[in-house]
N, C-alpha and C positions, 0 to 999 in steps of 0.2 A: 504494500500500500504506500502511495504517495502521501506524508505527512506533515505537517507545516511545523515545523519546532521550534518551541521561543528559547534563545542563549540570554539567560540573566547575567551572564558575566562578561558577555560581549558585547551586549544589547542590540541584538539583529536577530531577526524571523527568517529563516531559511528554512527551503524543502529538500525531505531527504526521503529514501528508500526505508522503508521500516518493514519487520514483522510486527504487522497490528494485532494481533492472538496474544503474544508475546509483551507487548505492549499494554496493553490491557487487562494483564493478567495478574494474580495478584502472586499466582505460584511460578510465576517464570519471572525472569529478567530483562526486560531490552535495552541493551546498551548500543552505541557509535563510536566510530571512530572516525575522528576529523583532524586533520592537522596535527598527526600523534597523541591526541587529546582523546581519552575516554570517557564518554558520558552517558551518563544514568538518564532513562525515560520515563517522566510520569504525567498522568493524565492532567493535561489542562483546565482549568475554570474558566480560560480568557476564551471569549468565542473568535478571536484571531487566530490562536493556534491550538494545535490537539494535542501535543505535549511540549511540557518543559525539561530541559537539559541540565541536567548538575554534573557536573568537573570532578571524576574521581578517580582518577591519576594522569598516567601517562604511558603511551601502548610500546 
């Protein structure tokens, strides 16, 4: 699924590839990798985007 994800630490809305099951889910985990940067996905509140991204190392 194509997803819109909000960066709180960059502050930019960008679209990425996701597993949206995965995403969603409270028993799995969906994480990214961007610019050697690992982040955490979780469901949005904001109707801009469908989740937000947290910073949880480095790949």
């Amino acid at each position: 699924m194509r997803a819109k994800i909000w960066f709180p630490e960059r502050q930019i809305l960008e679209e990425y590839d996701v597993n949206e099951e995965a995403a969603s889910s409270i028993d799995e985990v969906e994480t990214i990798e961007i610019d050697g940067a690992i982040y955490l996905l979780n469901a949005s509140d904001d109707p801009e985007a469908d989740f937000v991204a947290t910073r949880k190392g480095v790949a």
